[in-house]
NUPA-565729 format. One record per atom (N, C-alpha, C): residue in one letter; x, y negated, z negated. Coordinates in steps of 0.02 Angstrom, whole numbers, plus 50000, padded with zeros to 5 digits. Last residue first. Layout:
BEGIN
aXYZ
...
END
This chain:
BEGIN
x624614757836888
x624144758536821
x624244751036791
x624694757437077
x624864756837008
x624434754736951
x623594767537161
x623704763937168
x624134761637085
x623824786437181
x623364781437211
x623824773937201
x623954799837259
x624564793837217
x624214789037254
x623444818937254
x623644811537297
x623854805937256
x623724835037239
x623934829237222
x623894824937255
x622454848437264
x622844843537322
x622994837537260
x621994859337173
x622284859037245
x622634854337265
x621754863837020
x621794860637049
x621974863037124
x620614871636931
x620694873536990
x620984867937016
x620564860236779
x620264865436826
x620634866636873
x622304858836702
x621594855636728
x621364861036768
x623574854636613
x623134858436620
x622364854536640
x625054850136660
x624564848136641
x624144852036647
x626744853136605
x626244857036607
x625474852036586
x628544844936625
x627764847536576
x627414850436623
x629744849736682
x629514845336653
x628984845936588
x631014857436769
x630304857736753
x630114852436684
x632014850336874
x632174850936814
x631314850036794
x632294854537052
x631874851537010
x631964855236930
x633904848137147
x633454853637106
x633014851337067
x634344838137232
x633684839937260
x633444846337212
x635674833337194
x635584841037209
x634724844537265
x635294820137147
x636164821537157
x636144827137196
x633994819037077
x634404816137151
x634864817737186
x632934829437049
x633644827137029
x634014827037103
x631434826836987
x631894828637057
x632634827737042
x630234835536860
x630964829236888
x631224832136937
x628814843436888
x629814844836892
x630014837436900
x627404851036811
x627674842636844
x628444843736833
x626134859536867
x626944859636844
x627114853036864
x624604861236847
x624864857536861
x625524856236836
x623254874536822
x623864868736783
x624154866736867
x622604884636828
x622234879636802
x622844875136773
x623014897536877
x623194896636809
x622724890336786
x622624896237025
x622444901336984
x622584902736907
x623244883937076
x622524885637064
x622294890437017
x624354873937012
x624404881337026
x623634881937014
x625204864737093
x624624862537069
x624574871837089
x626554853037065
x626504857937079
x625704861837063
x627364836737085
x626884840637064
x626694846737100
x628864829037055
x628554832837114
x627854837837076
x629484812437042
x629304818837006
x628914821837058
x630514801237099
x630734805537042
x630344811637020
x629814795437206
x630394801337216
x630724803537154
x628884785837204
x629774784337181
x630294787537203
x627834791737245
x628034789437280
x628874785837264
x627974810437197
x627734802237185
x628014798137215
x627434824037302
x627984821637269
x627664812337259
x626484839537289
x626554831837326
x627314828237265
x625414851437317
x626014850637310
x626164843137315
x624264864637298
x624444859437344
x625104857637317
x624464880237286
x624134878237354
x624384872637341
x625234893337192
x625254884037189
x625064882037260
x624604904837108
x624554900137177
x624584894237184
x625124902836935
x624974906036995
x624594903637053
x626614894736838
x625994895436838
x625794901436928
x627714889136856
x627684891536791
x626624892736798
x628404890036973
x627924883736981
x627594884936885
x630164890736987
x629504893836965
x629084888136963
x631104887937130
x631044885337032
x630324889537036
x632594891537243
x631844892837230
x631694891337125
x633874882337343
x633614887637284
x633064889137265
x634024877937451
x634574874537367
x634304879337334
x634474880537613
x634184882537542
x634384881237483
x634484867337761
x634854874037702
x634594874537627
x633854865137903
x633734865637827
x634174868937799
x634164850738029
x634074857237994
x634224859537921
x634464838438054
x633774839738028
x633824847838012
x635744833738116
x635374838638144
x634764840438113
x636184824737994
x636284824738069
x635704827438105
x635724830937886
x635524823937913
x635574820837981
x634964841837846
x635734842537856
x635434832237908
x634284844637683
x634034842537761
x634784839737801
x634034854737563
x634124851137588
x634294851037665
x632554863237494
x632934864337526
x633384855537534
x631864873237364
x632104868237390
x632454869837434
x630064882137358
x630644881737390
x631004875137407
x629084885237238
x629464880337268
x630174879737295
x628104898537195
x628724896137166
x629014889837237
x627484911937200
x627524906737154
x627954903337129
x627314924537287
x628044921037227
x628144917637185
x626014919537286
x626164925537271
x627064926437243
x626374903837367
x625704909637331
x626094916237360
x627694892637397
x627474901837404
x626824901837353
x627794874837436
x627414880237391
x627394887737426
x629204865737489
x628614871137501
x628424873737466
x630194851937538
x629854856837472
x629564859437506
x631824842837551
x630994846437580
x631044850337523
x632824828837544
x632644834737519
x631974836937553
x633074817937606
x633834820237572
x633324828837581
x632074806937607
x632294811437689
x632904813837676
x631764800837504
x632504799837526
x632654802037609
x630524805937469
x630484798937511
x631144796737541
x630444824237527
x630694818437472
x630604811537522
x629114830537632
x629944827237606
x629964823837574
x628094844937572
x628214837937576
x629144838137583
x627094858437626
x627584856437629
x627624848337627
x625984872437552
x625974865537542
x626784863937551
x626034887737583
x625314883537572
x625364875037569
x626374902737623
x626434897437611
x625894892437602
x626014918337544
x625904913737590
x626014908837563
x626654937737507
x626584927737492
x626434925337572
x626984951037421
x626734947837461
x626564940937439
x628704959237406
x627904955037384
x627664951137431
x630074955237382
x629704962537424
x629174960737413
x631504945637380
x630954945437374
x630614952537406
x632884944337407
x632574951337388
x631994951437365
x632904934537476
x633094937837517
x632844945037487
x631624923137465
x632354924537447
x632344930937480
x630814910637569
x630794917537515
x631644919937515
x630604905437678
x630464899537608
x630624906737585
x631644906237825
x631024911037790
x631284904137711
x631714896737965
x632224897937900
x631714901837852
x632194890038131
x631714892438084
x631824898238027
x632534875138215
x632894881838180
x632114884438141
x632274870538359
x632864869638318
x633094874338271
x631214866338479
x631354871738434
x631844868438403
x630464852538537
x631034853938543
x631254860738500
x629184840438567
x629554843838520
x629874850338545
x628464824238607
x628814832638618
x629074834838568
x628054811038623
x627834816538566
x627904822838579
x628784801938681
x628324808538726
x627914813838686
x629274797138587
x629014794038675
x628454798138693
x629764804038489
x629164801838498
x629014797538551
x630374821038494
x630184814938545
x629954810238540
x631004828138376
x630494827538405
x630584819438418
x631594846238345
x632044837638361
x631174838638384
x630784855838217
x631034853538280
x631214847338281
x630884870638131
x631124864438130
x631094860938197
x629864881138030
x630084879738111
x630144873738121
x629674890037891
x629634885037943
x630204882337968
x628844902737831
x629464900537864
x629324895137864
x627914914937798
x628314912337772
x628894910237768
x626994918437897
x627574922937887
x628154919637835
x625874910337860
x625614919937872
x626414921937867
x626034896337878
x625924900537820
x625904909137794
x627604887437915
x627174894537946
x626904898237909
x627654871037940
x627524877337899
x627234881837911
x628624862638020
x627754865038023
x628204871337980
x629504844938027
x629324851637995
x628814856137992
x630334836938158
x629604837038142
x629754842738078
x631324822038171
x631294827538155
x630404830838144
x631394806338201
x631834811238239
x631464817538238
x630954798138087
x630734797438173
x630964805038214
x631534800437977
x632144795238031
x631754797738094
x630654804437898
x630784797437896
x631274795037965
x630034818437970
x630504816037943
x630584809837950
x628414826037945
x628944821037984
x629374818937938
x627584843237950
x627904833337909
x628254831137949
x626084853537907
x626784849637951
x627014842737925
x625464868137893
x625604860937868
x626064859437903
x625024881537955
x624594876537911
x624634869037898
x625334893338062
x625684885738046
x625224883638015
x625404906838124
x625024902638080
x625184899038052
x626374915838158
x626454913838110
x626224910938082
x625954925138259
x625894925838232
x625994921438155
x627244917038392
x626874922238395
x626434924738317
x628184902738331
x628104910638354
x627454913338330
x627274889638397
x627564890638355
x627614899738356
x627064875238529
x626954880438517
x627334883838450
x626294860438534
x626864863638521
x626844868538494
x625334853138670
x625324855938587
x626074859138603
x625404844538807
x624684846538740
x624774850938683
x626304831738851
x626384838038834
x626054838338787
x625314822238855
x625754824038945
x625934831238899
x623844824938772
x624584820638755
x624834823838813
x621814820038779
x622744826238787
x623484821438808
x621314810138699
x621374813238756
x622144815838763
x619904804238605
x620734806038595
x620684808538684
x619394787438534
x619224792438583
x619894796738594
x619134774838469
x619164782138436
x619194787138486
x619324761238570
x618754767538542
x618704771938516
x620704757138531
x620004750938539
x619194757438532
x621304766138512
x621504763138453
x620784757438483
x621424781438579
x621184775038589
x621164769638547
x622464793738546
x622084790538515
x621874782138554
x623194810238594
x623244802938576
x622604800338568
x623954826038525
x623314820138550
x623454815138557
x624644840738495
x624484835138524
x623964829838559
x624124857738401
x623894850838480
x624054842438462
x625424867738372
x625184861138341
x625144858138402
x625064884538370
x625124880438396
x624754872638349
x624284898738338
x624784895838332
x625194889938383
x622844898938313
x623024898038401
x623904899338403
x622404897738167
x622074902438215
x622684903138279
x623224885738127
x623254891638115
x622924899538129
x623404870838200
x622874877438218
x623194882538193
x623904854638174
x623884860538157
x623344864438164
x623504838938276
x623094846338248
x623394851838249
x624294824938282
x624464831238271
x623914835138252
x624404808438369
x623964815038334
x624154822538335
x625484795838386
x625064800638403
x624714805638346
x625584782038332
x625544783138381
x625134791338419
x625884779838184
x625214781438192
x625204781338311
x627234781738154
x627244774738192
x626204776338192
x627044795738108
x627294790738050
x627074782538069
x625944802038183
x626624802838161
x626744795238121
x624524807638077
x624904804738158
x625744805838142
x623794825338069
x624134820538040
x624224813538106
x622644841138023
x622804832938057
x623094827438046
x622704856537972
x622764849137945
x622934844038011
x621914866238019
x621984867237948
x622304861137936
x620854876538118
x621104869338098
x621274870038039
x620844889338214
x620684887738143
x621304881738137
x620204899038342
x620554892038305
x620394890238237
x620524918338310
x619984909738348
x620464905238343
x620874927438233
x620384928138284
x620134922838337
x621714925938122
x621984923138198
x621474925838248
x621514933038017
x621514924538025
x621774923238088
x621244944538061
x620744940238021
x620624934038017
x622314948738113
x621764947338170
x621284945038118
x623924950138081
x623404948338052
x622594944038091
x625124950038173
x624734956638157
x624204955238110
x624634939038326
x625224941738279
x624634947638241
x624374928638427
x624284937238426
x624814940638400
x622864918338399
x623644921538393
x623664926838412
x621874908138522
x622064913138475
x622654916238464
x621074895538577
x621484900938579
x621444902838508
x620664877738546
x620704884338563
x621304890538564
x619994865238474
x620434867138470
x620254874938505
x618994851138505
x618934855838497
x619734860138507
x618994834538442
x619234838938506
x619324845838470
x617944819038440
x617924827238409
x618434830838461
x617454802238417
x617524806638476
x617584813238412
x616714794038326
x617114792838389
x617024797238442
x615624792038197
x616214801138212
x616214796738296
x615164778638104
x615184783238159
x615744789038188
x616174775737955
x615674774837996
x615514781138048
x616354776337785
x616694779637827
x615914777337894
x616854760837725
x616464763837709
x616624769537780
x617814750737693
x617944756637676
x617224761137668
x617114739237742
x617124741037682
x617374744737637
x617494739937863
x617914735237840
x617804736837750
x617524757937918
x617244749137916
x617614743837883
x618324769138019
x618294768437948
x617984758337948
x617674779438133
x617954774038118
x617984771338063
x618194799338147
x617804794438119
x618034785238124
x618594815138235
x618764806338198
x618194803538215
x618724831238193
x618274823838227
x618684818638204
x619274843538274
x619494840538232
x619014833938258
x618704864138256
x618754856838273
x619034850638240
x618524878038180
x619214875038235
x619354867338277
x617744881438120
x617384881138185
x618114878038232
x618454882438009
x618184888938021
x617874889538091
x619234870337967
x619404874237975
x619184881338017
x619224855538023
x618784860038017
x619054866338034
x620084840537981
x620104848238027
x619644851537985
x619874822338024
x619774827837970
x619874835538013
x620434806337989
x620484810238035
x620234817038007
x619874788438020
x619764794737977
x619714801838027
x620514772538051
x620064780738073
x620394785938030
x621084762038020
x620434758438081
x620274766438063
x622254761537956
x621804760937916
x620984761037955
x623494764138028
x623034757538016
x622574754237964
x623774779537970
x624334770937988
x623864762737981
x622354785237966
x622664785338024
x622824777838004
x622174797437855
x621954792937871
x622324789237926
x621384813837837
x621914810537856
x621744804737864
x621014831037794
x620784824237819
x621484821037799
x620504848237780
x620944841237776
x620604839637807
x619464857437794
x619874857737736
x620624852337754
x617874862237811
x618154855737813
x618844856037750
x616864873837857
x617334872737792
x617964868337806
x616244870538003
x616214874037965
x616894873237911
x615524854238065
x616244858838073
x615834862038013
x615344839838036
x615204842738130
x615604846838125
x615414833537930
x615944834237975
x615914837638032
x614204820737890
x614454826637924
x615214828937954
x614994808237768
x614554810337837
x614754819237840
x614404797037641
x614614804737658
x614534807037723
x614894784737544
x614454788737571
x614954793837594
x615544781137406
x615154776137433
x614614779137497
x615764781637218
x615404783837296
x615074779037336
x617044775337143
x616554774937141
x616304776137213
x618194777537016
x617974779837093
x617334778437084
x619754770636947
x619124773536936
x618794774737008
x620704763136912
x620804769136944
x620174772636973
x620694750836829
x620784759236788
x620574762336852
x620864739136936
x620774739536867
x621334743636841
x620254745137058
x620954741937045
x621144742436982
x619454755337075
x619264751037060
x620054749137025
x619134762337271
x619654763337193
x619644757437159
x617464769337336
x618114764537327
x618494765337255
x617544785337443
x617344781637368
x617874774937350
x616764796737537
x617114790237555
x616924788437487
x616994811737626
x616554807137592
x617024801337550
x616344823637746
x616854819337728
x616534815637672
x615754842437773
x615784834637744
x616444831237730
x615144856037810
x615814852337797
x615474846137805
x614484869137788
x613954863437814
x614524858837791
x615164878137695
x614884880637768
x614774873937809
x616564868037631
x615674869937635
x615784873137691
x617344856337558
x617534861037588
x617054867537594
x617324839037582
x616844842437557
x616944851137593
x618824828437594
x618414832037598
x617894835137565
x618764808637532
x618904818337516
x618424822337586
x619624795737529
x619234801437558
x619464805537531
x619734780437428
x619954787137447
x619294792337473
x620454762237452
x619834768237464
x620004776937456
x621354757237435
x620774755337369
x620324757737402
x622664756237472
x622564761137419
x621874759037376
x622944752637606
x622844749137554
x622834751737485
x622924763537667
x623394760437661
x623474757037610
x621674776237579
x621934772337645
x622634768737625
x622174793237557
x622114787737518
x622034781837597
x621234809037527
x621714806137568
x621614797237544
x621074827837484
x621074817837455
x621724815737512
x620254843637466
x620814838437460
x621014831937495
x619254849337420
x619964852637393
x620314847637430
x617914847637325
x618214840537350
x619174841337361
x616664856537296
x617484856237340
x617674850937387
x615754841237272
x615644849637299
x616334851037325
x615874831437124
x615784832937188
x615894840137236
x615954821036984
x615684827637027
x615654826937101
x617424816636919
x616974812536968
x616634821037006
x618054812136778
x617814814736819
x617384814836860
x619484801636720
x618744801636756
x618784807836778
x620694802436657
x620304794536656
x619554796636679
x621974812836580
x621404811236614
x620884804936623
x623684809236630
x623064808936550
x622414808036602
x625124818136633
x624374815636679
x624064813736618
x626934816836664
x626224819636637
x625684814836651
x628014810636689
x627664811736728
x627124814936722
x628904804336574
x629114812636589
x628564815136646
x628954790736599
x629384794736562
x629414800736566
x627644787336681
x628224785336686
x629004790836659
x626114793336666
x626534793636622
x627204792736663
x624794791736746
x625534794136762
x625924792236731
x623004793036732
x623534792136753
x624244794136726
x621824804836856
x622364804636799
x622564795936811
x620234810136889
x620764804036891
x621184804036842
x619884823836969
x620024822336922
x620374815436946
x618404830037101
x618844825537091
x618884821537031
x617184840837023
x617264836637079
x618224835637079
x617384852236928
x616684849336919
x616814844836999
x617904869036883
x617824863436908
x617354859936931
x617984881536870
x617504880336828
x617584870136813
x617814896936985
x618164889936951
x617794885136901
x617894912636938
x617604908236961
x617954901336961
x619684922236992
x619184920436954
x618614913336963
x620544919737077
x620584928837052
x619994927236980
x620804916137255
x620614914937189
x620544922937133
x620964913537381
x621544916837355
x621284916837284
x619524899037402
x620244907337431
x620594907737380
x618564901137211
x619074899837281
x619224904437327
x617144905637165
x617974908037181
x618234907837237
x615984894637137
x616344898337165
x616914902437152
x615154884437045
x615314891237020
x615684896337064
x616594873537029
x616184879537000
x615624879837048
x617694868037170
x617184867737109
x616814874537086
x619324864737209
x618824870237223
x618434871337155
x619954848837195
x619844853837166
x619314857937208
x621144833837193
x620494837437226
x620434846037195
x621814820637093
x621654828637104
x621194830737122
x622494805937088
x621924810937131
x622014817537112
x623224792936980
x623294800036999
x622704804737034
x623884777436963
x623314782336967
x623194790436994
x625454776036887
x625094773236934
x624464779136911
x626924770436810
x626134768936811
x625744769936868
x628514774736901
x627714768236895
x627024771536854
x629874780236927
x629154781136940
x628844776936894
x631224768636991
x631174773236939
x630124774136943
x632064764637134
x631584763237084
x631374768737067
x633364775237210
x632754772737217
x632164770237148
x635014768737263
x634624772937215
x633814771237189
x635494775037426
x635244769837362
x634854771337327
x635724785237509
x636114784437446
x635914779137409
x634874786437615
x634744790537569
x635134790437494
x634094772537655
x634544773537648
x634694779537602
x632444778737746
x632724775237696
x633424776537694
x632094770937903
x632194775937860
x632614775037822
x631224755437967
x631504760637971
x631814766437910
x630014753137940
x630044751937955
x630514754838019
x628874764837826
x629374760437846
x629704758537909
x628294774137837
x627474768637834
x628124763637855
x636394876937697
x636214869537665
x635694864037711
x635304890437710
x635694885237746
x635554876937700
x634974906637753
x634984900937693
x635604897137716
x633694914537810
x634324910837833
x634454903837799
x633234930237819
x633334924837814
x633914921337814
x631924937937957
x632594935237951
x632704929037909
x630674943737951
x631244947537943
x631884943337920
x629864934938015
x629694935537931
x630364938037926
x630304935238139
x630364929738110
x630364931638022
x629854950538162
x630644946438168
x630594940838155
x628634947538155
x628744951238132
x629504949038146
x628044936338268
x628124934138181
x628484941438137
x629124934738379
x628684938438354
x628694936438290
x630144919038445
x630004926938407
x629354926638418
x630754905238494
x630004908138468
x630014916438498
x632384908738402
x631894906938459
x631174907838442
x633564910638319
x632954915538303
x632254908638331
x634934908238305
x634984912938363
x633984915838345
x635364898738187
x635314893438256
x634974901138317
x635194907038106
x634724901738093
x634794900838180
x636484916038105
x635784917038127
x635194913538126
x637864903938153
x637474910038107
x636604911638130
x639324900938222
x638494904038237
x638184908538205
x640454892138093
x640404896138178
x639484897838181
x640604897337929
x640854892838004
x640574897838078
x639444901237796
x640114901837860
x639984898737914
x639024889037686
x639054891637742
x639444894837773
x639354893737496
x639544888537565
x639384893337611
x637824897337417
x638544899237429
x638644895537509
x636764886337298
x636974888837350
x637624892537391
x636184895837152
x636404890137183
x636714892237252
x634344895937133
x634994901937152
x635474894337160
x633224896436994
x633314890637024
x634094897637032
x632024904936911
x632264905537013
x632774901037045
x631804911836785
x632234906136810
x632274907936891
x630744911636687
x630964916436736
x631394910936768
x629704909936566
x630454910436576
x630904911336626
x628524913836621
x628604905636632
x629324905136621
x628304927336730
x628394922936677
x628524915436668
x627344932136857
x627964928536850
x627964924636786
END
């Protein structure tokens, strides 16, 4: 995909009445992939029409898949060293490098509340967490320790609303542990662990042989626990002992997703209401009203991230909402390219603003700044980093610059420069 290539479609008005978004239930992932359907920490949720402070100075995370491996999806060694520290150029959102910090696939960073600790994973046969404070200053990192993750290739972590636990998924053994985090920010004792089960039974038995963990979140109030299983299809519900780390099954224990689709990522919508899971194997996602009494969830719509004459092969890989709760994003590998959408406000369902080139190849992570003016795009296989202005008015991203760095993966937004 050239860097000229323009993907940005504009949208044609809806027809009236029952279109095929609202008629595609939990399917088969093979009729799900089939059908598309292009459709237009606070307290409480933001006002989406005020106009939001302009982006900041701040410190910049990049987790990375280190040398001498080749990543997943990779098409060459990497020649990455640990976790990069940028910071964040205000004016057009470019990175200047500050630190490199070695460490073993450190593919991807989680910040505490405070913003003066950050975890990484360690993404290994033999998985690890590992814990470094942020030196207020310049950004800087400094190690503080490392535990086991009691799991095979450790590929998220999470920090839990409070700041009291560290949440992480193990991808290959399908488990999720929590940890208690100290006063130091130092990561302590593993609590409890809940093992994830089943299996999909869509048409790719490679990745759906088992459980496979792929991210752990709470919901926004930190009330409950989400384990995405892209092995099981299904996101398990948990709750959390907030006096012992200890989890125990939610009245309703996971939310199921069609047949084959392997859900990787998921989000919440600012207004409490809405959930988003990303279906990485069929390249969708599956909208639901969600409960949080009961932390239920509810089907609603499910919308393919790919254009309609797309013929190639792609997986999804990284979904954020704008801080407005106006707009959603998704990264395609193999389209390469960022699906916008906007978010019908009423009803949380999605309609398509159009697809932008990530100007580079497999954009795995993805993240937007906390202003909401710039969205980073982190293409592993080119060794860059697309930085788009958001444009408020539309939710289209106007491409920016081009940072070039090893194998990036995961954008995190540390603390201001």
């Amino acid at each position: 995909m050239g860097k000229s290539e323009d993907f940005t479609r504009d949208r044609k008005p809806a027809p009236l009445g029952v279109t095929r978004r609202h008629i595609l239930p939990l399917v088969g992932a093979t009729a799900a992939s089939a059908v598309i359907l292009p459709r237009s920490l606070a307290a409480a949720p933001p006002d989406p029409f005020e106009k939001p402070p302009g982006a900041k100075a701040r410190f910049v995370y990049v987790g990375t898949y280190t040398a001498p491996g080749v990543p997943p999806g990779g098409t060459h060694p990497s020649t990455a060293v640990g976790i990069y520290v940028f910071k964040l150029r205000p004016s057009d959102g470019d990175l200047t490098l500050l630190q490199i910090v070695p460490a073993m696939n450190p593919s991807y960073l989680a910040l505490d509340p405070s913003l003066k600790h950050l975890y990484s994973v360690n993404e290994m046969t033999d998985g690890h967490v590992t814990a470094y404070a942020i030196d207020q200053a310049n950004g800087k990192l400094s190690f503080l320790n490392s535990m086991s993750a009691n799991g095979k290739d450790t590929t998220h972590l999470s920090v839990q609303p409070s700041g009291q636990y560290l949440f992480a998924a193990n991808y290959t053994s399908g488990n999720f542990p929590v940890y208690r985090i100290l006063a130091n920010g130092f990561i302590g004792a593993m609590t409890d662990e809940f093992q994830s089960v089943g299996n999909g039974t869509g048409p790719n038995p490679a990745r759906q042989e088992g459980p496979h963990a792929h991210q752990i979140i709470t919901d926004l109030d930190g009330e409950h626990v989400f384990g995405v299983d892209l092995g099981a299809d299904k996101v398990n519900v948990l709750n959390l002992d907030h006096a012992t780390g200890v989890f125990s099954p939610n009245t309703v224990p996971f939310a199921p997703v069609a047949s084959g689709s392997g859900p990787r990522h998921m989000a919440f919508h600012p207004d409490r209401k809405h959930a988003y899971v990303l279906d990485e194997l069929v390249s969708s996602i599956t909208v639901f009203d969600y409960d949080p009494a009961r932390a239920a969830f509810i089907w609603k719509q499910t919308i393919s991230t790919l254009p309609p004459d797309f013929t190639g092969t792609n997986t999804t890989a990284e979904i954020r909402i704008h801080p407005s709760g106006r707009f959603l994003y998704n990264t395609n590998r193999g389209h390469n390219s960022v699906t916008m959408f906007e978010i019908e406000p009423e009803t949380g369902e999605l309609e398509v603003i159009g697809w932008e080139s990530t100007r580079g190849q497999w954009p795995r992570g993805m993240n937007i700044d906390p202003s909401g003016t710039f969205l980073y795009a982190a293409n592993q296989n080119t060794d860059n980093i697309a930085v788009f202005r958001i444009q408020l008015s539309n939710g289209k991203l106007k491409f920016s610059t081009l940072v070039n760095t090893p194998t990036p993966v995961d954008v995190e937004f540390g603390p201001l420069a």
